[in-house]
N, C-alpha and C positions, 0 to 999 in steps of 0.2 A: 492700174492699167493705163495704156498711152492716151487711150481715147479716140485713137481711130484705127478701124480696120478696112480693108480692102475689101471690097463689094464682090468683086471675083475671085475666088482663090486662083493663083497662078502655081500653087504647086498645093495639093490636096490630100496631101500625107500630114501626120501632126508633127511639129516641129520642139523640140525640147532644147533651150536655150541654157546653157550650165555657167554661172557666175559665183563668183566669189568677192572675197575680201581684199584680192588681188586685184581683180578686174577693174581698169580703170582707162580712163581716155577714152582711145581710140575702142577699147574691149566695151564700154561701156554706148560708144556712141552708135558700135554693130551690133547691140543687145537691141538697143531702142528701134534699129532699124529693123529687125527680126521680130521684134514684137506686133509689129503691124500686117505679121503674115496669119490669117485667119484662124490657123490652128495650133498657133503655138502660146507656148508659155517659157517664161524667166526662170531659170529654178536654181537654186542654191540660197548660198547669203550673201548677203546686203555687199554690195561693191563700193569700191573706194570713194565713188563721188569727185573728181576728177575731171570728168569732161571738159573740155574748151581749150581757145587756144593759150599758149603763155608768154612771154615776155621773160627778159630778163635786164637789169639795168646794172652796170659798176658801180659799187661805190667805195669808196676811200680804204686802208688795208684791206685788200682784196677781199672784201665780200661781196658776194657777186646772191642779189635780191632775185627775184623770181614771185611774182603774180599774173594772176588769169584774165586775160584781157578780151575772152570771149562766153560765151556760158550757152549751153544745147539746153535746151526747152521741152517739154512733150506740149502737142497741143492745147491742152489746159494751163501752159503756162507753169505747171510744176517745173522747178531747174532739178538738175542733179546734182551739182557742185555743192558737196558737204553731207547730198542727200544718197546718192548713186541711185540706181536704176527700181523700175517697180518690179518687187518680185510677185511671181504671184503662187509658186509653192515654195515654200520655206524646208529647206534641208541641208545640214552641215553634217558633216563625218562626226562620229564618236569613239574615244578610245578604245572601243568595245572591239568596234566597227575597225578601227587602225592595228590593232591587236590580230585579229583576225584576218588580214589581207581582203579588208573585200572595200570597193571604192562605192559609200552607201546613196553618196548623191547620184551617179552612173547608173547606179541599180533602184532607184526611185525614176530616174529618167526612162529606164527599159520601161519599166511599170506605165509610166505616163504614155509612153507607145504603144505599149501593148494594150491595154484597156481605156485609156484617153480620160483616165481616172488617178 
């Protein structure tokens, strides 16, 4: 968890945050911001770990380098780069699940709206 939540709720409905293996950067840096709204939660799997900003430098036959020369933080200090975001209910689709047409992290998300469980 980020480690800090809002003392007022400014919006008092529960909030369900859906991430993936995909979600990265910018997706990862709006997870963390979401997370600090009092009734939400992260849910999917584990994100790219990605956050911050980048750089790039030329070097000699055209390879063109690329490192992260900023890094997003949660207030404890945990980074995300390498780590991505805290989940706090773990759910990935299943061939069962893709077999079937039904999208199972969406349908664990209604669940978490609908009973806050």
């Amino acid at each position: 968890k980020c480690g800090y939540k809002r003392k007022e709720p400014y919006y008092k409905n529960k909030i369900a945050v859906l991430v993936n293996e995909v979600t990265g950067s910018l997706g990862e840096i709006h997870a963390m911001a979401y997370e600090t709204a009092p009734n939400s939660v992260i849910m999917g799997s584990q994100t790219l770990g990605a956050g911050g900003g980048t750089t790039q430098i030329p070097l000699p036959g055209g390879i063109l380098a690329r490192f992260a020369i900023a890094g997003f933080y949660y207030p404890n200090f945990d980074q995300i780069q390498r780590k991505g975001v805290n989940i706090d209910i773990e759910v990935s689709p299943t061939v069962d699940g893709i077999r079937a047409h039904k999208d199972e992290v969406l349908d664990r998300a209604v669940e978490y709206i609908n009973t806050g469980k």
